[in-house]
C-alpha positions as CSV (number, residue, x, y, z in Angstrom):
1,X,-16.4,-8.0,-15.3
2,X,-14.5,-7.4,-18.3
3,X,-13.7,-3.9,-19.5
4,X,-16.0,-3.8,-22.6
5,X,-18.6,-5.7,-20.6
6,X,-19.2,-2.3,-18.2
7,X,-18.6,0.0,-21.0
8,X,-21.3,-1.4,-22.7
9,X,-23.3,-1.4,-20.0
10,X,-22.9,1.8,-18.0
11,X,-23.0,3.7,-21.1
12,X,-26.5,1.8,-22.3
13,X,-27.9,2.6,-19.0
14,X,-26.4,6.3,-19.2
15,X,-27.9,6.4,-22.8
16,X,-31.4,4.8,-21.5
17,X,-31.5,7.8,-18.4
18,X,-30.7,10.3,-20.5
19,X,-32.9,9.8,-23.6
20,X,-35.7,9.6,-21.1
21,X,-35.3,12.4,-19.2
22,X,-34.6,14.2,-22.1
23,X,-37.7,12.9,-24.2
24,X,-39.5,13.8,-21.0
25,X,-38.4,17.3,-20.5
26,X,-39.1,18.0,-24.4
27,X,-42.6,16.6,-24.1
28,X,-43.6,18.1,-20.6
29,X,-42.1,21.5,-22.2
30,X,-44.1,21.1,-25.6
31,X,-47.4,19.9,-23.3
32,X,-47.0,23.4,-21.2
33,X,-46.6,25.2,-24.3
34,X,-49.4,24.2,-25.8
35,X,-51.6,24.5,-22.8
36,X,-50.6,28.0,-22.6
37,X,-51.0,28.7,-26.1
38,X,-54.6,27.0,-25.6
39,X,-55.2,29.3,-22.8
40,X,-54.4,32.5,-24.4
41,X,-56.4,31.5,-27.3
42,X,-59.1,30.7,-25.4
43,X,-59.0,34.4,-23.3
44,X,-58.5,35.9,-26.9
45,X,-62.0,34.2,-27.8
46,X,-63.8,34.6,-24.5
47,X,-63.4,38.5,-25.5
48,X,-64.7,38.2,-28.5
49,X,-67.8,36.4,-27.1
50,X,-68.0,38.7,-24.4
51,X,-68.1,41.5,-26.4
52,X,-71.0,39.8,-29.0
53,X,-72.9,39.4,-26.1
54,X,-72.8,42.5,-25.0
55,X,-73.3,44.0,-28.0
56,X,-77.6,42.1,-27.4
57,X,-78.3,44.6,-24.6
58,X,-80.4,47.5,-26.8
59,X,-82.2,44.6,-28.0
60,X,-84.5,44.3,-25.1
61,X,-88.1,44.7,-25.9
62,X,-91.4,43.3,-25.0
63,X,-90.7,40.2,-27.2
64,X,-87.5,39.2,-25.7
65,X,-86.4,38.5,-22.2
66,X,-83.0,39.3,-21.1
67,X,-82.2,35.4,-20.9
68,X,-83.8,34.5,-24.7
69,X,-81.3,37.2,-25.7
70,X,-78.4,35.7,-24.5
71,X,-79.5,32.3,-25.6
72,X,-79.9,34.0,-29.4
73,X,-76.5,35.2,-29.1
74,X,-74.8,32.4,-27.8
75,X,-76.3,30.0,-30.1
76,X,-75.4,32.5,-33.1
77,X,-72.1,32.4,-32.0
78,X,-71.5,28.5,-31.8
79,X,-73.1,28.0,-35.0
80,X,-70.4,29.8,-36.8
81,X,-67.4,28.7,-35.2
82,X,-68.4,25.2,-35.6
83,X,-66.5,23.8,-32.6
84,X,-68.3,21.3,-30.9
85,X,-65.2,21.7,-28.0
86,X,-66.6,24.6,-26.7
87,X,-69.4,25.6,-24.4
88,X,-71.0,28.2,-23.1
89,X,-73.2,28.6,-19.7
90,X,-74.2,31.8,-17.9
91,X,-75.5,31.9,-14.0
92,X,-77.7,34.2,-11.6
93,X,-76.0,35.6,-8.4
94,X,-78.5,32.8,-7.2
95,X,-76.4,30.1,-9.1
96,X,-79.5,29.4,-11.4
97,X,-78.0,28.3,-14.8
98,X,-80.4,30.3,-17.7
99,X,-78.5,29.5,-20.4
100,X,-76.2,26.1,-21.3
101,X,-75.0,24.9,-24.2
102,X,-74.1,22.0,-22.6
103,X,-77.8,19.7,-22.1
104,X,-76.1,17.8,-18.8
105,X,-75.0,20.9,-17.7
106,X,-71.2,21.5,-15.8
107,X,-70.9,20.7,-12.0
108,X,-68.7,23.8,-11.5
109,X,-67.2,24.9,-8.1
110,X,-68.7,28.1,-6.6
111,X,-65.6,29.7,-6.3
112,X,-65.5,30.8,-10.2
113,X,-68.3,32.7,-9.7
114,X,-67.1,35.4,-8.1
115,X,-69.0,38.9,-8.6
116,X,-66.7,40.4,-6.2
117,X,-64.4,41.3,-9.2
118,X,-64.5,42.2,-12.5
119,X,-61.1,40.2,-13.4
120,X,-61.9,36.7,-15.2
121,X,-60.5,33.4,-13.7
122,X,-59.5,30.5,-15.3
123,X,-59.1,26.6,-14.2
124,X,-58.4,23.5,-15.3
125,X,-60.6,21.1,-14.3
126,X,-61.3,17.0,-15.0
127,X,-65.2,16.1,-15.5
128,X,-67.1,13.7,-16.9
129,X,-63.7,11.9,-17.8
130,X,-62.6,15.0,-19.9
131,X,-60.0,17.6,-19.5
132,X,-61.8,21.5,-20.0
133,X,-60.3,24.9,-19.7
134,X,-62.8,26.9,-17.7
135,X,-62.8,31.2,-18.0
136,X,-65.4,32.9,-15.8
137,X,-65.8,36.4,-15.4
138,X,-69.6,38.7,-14.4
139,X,-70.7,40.0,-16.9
140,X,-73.8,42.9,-16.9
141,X,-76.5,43.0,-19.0
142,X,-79.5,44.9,-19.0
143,X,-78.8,46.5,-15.5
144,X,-78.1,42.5,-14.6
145,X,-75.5,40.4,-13.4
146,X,-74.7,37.6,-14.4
147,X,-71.6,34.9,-14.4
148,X,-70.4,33.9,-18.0
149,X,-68.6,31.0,-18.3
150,X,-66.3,29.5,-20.7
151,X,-65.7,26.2,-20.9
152,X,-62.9,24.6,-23.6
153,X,-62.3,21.2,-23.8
154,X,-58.8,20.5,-23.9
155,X,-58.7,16.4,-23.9
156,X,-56.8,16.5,-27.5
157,X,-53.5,18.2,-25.8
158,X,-53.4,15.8,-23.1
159,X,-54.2,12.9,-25.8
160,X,-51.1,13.9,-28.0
161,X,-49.0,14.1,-24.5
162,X,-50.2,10.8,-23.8
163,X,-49.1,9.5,-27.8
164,X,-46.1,11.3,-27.5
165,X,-45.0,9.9,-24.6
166,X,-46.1,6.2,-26.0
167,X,-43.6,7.3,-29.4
168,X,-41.2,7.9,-26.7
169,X,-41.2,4.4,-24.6
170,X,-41.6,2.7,-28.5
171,X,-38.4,4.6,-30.0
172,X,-36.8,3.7,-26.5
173,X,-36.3,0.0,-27.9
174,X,-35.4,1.4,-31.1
175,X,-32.6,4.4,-29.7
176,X,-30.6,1.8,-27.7
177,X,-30.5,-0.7,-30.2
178,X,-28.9,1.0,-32.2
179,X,-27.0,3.2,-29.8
180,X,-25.6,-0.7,-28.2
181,X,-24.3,-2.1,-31.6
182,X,-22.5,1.4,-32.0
183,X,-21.0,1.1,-28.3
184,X,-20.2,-2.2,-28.4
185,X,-18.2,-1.8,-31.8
186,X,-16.2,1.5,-30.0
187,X,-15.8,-0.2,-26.7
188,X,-14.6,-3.5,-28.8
189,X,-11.9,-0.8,-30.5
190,X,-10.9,0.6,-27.4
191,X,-10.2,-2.2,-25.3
192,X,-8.6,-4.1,-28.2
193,X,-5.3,-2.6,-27.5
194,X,-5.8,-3.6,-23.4
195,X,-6.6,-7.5,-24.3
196,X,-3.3,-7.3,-26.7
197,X,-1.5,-5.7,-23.8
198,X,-3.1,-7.8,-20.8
199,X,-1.5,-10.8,-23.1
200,X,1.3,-9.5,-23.3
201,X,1.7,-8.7,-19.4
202,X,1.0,-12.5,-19.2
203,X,3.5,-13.5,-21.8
204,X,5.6,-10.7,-19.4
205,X,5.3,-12.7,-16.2
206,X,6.1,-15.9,-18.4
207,X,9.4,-14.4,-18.7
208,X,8.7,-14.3,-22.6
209,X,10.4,-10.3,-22.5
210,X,10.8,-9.9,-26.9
211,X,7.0,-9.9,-27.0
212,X,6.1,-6.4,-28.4
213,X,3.1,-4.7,-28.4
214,X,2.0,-3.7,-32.4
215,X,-1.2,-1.7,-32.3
216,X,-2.0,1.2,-34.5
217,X,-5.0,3.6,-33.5
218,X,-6.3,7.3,-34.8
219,X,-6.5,7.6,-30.5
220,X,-3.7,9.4,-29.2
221,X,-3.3,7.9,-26.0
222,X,-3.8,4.2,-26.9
223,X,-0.5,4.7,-29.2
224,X,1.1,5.9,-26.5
225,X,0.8,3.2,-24.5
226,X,1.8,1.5,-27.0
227,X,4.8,2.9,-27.4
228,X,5.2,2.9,-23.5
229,X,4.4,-0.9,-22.8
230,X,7.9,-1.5,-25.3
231,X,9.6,0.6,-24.1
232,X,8.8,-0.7,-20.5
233,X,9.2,-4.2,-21.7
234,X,13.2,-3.7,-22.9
235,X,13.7,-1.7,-19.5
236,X,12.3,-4.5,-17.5
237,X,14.3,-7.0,-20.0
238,X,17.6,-5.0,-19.5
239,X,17.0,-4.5,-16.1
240,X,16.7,-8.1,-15.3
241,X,19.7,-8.8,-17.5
242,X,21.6,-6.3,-15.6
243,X,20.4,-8.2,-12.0
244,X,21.7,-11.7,-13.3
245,X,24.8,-10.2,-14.7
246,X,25.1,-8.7,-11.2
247,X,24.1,-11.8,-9.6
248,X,26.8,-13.8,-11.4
249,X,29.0,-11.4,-10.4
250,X,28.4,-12.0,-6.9
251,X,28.4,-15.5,-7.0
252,X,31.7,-15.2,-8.8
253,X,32.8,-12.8,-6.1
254,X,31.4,-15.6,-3.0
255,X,33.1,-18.2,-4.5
256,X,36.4,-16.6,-5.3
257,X,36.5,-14.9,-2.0
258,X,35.7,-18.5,-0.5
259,X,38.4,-19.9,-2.5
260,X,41.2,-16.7,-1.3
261,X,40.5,-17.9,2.5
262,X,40.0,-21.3,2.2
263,X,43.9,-21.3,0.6
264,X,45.6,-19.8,3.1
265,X,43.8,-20.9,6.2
266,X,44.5,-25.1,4.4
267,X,48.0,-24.0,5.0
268,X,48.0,-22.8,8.0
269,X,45.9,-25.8,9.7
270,X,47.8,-28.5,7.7
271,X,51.4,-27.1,8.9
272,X,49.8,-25.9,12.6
273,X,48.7,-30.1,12.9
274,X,52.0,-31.2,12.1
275,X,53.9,-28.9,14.5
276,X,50.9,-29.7,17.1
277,X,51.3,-33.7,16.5
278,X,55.2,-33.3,16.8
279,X,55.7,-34.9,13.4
280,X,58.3,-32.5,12.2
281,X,61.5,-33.1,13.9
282,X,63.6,-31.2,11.2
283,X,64.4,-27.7,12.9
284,X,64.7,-26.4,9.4
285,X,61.0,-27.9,8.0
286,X,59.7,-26.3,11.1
287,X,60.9,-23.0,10.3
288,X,59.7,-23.1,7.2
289,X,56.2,-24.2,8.5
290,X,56.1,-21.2,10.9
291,X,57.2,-19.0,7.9
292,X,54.0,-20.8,5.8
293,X,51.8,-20.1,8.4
294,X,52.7,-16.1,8.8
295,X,52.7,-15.5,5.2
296,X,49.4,-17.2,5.1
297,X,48.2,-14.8,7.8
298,X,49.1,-11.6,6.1
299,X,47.3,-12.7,3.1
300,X,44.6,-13.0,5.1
301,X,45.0,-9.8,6.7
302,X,45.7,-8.1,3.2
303,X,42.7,-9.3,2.0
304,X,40.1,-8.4,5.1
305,X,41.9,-4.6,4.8
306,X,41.5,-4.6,1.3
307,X,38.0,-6.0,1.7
308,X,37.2,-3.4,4.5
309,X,38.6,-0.8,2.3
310,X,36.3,-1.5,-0.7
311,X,33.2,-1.3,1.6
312,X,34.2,1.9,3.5
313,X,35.4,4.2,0.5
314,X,33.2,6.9,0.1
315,X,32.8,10.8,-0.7
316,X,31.6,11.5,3.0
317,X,35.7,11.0,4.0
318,X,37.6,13.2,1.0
319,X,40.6,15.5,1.9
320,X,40.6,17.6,-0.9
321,X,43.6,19.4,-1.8
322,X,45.5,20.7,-4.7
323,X,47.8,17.7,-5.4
324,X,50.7,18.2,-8.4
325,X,50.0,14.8,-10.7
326,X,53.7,14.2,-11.5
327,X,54.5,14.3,-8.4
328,X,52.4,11.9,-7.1
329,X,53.7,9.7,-10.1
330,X,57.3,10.3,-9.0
331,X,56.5,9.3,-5.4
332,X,54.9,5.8,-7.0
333,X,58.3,5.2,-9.0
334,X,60.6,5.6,-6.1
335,X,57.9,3.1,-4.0
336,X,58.1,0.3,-7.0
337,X,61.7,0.9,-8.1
338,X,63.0,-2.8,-6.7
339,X,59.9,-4.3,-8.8
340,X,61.0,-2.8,-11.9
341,X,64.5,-3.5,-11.8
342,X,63.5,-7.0,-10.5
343,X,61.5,-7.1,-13.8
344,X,63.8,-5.4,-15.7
345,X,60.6,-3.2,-16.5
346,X,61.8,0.4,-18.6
347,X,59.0,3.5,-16.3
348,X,58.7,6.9,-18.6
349,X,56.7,9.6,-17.4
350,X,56.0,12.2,-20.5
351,X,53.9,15.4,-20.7
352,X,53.8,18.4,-18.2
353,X,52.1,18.2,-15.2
354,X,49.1,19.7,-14.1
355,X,47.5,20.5,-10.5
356,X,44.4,19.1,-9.6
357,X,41.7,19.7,-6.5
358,X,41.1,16.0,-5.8
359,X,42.0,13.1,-2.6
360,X,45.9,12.7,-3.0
361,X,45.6,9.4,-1.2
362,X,42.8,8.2,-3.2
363,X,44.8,8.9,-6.3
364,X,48.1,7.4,-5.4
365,X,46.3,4.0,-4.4
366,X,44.6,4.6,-8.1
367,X,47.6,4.8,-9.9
368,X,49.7,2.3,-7.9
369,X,46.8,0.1,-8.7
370,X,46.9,0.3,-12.4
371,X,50.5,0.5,-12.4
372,X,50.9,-2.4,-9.8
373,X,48.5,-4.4,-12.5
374,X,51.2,-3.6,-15.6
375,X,53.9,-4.5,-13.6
376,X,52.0,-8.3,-13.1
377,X,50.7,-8.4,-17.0
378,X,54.9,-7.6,-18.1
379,X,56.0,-10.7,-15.6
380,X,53.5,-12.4,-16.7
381,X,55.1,-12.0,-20.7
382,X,57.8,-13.5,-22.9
383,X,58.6,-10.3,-24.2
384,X,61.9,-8.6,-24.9
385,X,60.4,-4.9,-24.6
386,X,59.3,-4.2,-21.1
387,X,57.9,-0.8,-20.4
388,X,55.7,0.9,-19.2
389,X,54.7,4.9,-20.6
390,X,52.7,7.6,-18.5
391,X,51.7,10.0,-20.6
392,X,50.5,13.7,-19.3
393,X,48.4,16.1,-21.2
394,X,46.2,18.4,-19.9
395,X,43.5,17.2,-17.8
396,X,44.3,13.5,-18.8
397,X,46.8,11.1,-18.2
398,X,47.2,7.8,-19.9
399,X,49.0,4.3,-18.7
400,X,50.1,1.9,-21.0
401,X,52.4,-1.0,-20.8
402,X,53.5,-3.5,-22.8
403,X,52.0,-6.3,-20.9
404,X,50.4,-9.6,-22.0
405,X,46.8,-7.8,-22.1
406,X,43.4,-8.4,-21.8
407,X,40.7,-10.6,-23.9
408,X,38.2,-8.5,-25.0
409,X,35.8,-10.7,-23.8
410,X,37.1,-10.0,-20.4
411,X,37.3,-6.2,-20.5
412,X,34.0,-5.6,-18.5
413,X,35.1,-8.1,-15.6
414,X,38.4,-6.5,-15.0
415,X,36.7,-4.6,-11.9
416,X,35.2,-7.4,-10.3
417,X,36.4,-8.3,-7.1
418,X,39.1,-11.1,-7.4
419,X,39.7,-10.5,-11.2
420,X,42.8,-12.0,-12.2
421,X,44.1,-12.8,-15.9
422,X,46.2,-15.5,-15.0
423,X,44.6,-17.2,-11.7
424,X,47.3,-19.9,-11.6
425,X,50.0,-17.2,-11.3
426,X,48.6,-14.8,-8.6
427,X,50.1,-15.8,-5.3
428,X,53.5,-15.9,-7.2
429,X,53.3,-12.5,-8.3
430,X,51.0,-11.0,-5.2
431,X,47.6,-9.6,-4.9
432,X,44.2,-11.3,-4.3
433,X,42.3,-9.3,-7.3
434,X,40.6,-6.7,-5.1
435,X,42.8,-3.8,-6.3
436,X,40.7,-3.4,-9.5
437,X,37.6,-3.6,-7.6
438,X,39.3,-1.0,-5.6
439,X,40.6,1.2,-8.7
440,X,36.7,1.1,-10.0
441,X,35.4,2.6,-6.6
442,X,37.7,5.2,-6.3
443,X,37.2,6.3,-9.9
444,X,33.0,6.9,-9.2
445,X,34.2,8.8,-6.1
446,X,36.4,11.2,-7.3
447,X,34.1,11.3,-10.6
448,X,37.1,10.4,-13.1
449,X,36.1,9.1,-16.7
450,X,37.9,5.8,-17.3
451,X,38.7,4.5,-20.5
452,X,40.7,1.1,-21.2
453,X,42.0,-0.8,-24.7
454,X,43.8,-3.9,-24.5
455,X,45.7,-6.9,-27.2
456,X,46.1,-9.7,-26.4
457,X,50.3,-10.2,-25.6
458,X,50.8,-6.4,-27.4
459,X,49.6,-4.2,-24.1
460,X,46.8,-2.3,-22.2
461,X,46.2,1.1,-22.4
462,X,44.9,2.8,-19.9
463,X,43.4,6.4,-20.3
464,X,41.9,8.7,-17.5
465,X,39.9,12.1,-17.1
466,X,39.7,14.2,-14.8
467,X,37.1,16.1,-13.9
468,X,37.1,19.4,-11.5
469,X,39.6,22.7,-11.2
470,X,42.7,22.1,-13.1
471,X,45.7,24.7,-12.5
C-alpha cells in the first residue's frame, strides 16, 4: 500500500474514532448535566409543594376531610404552574392512593414509600413508555401520615440526547468529508518529495548517478532529505568512480605483473630447451644462455621481494629512532656513486640538516627510491645538464632533477605498481616499477606529506614533509 494510501486512511479512521468518542463523551456529559440540573430543580419544587401543602392543615373543619384538602391544594398548585409534566399522588401507610393527579394512576414500587424516614428518595424510572423523575418523602398532616410523591416527566432530556446523538452520526458524513479532502491534499504534499525521491532511487540503480533531487518545502525535514539524497547521490557517484579507478588499477597491476614474469621465465624456458635438446654446441652461446637464465632468475626474485615487501610494510614493525637526514643522504650518495659517474649525473645536497624520530630503514629505501627514479628519467634524456639538487630546510626536504619528467596526465599513476615512463627502456636501465608503489606505502606509514611537480623533458620535483619531533 502506497504511503499516502495509509495516511489517508489511518488518519480517517483516527479522525472517525475520535470525533465519536468525543461527540459521545460531550453529549453523555451534557445528558448528566441536565439530568442533574432536572433533579435539583425538581427537589427545589417538591419543597415548595411540600410546604403549600402543609401550609392546608388549620383548614380542617367539619366541611373538609383531610383528603379534599389535599386534593384543593394540589389542584391549586397545578393550575398555576401550568405544566402538564408534572404529577402529584399521595398514599396511606395502607398503600391506598387518595389523591392522583394522574387518572391511570402510577404503578410505583413499594420501596419509595418508606415511613421509616423522614429523608425524601428519588428514582428514575421508565412507565408507560415515558421517562419520570420520581421524589417521595412522608409527609404529616392532620396528626396523619401519608406518602407524597412527585412525579416529573423527564422524556424531553432523553429526546434531545436521542437528536443530539442523531446530529452527531449526520455531521459524521459531513466531519470526514471534509477532514479526507484536507488529508489527502497534506498527505499528497508530504509524500510528494518520497515519489520524487523513490524515482530517483530507481533512476539510482539504473546507474543514471547526475539525477538530483529539486524539492522545496516550508517542512524542515523534507528539505533535509533533500539536501541529503544529493549529497548521498555524488558520494555514491564518487565512490563508485573511485572503485573503477581502483579496479583499473588492478587490472593494470594483473596484467603488468603477468607481463614482468611471463618475460623472464620465456627466457629462461626458451634457453633451458635449447641446452636440454643439445642444440647449442658453441661453448660460448652456452655461457651466455646460463648467464640469460640467472639474470632472468634474479629479476624474478627482485620482483617476488619487492612484491613481498609491498604487502608486509606496516606501522606494527617501526624502529624508531632519531636518524640525522643528511646523513642518511650521504650514505645513499656513496651507495649510487658508480651510477652517477656512469651517467655523468652532477648530486648536490644543500640546506642544514635536521634530526628526525622516524624508521631510518624505511627512509633510506624512500629516498633511494626517488633518487633511483631521477637517476632513470636523466638516462632516459638528451640533455647536456645532468643533475640532481637535494634541498634541506627545516622539516622538509626537496628532490629535483633534471630528468625527462612526467605528463601530467600521468602524475596520479606514478604510484601504481609497475609504473614506468618509458616501458620499452626498463630492463635496460633496471627496476620492475614496484619502487614507487613502494615509495607510496612507506610515505602513509611514516605519515609524510608528499608533494610532486613535473615538465615534460625540463625535470621533476619532488617535495616532502615531515611530520613528528624535529631536533
Amino acid at each position: 500500500m502506497k504511503l499516502k494510501n495509509k495516511l489517508f486512511i489511518n488518519f480517517g479512521i483516527l479522525f472517525f474514532i475520535t470525533l465519536n468518542i468525543s461527540g459521545c463523551f460531550l453529549i453523555k456529559s451534557t445528558f448528566n448535566t441536565s439530568i442533574q440540573k432536572a433533579i435539583d430543580e425538581s427537589f427545589r419544587e417538591y419543597a415548595v409543594i411540600y410546604s403549600n401543602i402543609k401550609s392546608g392543615e388549620n383548614l380542617n373543619n367539619l366541611f373538609l376531610t383531610t383528603e379534599e384538602i389535599i386534593s384543593i391544594k394540589s389542584d391549586n398548585y397545578l393550575s398555576i404552574i401550568q405544566n402538564p409534566s408534572i404529577n402529584l399522588e399521595f398514599r396511606t401507610k395502607n398503600n391506598k392512593i387518595i389523591y392522583s393527579s394522574n387518572s391511570n394512576n402510577f404503578n410505583l414500587p413499594n420501596k419509595l414509600f418508606s415511613f421509616d424516614n423522614d429523608k425524601a428518595n428519588y428514582i428514575i424510572l421508565n412507565f408507560n413508555k415515558t421517562n419520570n423523575l420520581i421524589i417521595s418523602k412522608p409527609i404529616s398532616f392532620n396528626n396523619q401520615n401519608f406518602s407524597f410523591t412527585y412525579i416529573n416527566n423527564i422524556d424531553s432530556l432523553y429526546n434531545t440526547q436521542n437528536n443530539n446523538i442523531i446530529i452527531l452520526f449526520e455531521l459524521n458524513f459531513l466531519f470526514i468529508l471534509i477532514f479526507l479532502l484536507i488529508i489527502y491534499l497534506i498527505s499528497s504534499d508530504i509524500t510528494k518529495p518520497l515519489s520524487i525521491l523513490s524515482n530517483n532511487i530507481d533512476e539510482i540503480i539504473k546507474g543514471n548517478f547526475n539525477k538530483k533531487l529539486s524539492y522545496s518545502s516550508d517542512i524542515k525535514e523534507l528539505n533535509t532529505i533533500s539536501t541529503n539524497f544529493n549529497l548521498m547521490s555524488e558520494e555514491i557517484k564518487n565512490k563508485i568512480a573511485l572503485l573503477s579507478k581502483e579496479n583499473l588499477s588492478k587490472q593494470r597491476f594483473i596484467n603488468n605483473l603477468t607481463h614482468e614474469i611471463k618475460t623472464p621465465l620465456t627466457s629462461i624456458i626458451g634457453y633451458s630447451s635449447l641446452i636440454i635438446n643439445k642444440k647449442i654446441k658453441d661453448i660460448d652461446l652456452i655461457h651466455k644462455s646460463f648467464e640469460t637464465i640467472y639474470n632472468d632468475g634474479k629479476r624474478i626474485e627482485s620482483l617476488t621481494t619487492n612484491l613481498i615487501k609491498l604487502i608486509t610494510l606496516d606501522k606494527s614493525n617501526l624502529d624508531i629512532e632519531d636518524v640525522h637526514v643528511l646523513s642518511v643522504l650521504e650514505d645513499i650518495e656513496n651507495t649510487i656513486k658508480i651510477k652517477l659517474i656512469e651517467h655523468n649525473i652532477d648530486f648536490s645536497i644543500h640546506g642544514f640538516d635536521f634530526i628526525i624520530k622516524t624508521d631510518k630503514y624505511l627512509l633510506t629505501t624512500l629516498l633511494s627510491n626517488f633518487i633511483d627514479n631521477s637517476i632513470k628519467a636523466i638516462s632516459n634524456h638528451n640533455t647536456l645538464e645532468k643533475k640532481i639538487i637535494i634541498v634541506l630546510n627545516k622539516n622538509s626536504l626537496v628532490i629535483k632533477d633534471s630528468g625527462i619528467g612526467i605528463p601530467k596526465e600521468d602524475l596520479d599513476k606514478i604510484f601504481e605498481p609497475f609504473y614506468m615512463i618509458n616501458k620499452s627502456r626498463v630492463h635496460s636501465i633496471g627496476g620492475f616499477g614496484l619502487g614507487l608503489a613502494i615509495c607510496s606505502k612507506i610515505i602513509e606509514i611514516l605519515n609524510i606529506k608528499f608533494y610532486i611537480s613535473s615538465i615534460p623533458n625540463k625535470g621533476t620535483t619532488i617535495k616532502l614533509i615531515f611530520k613528528g619531533d624535529f631536533i
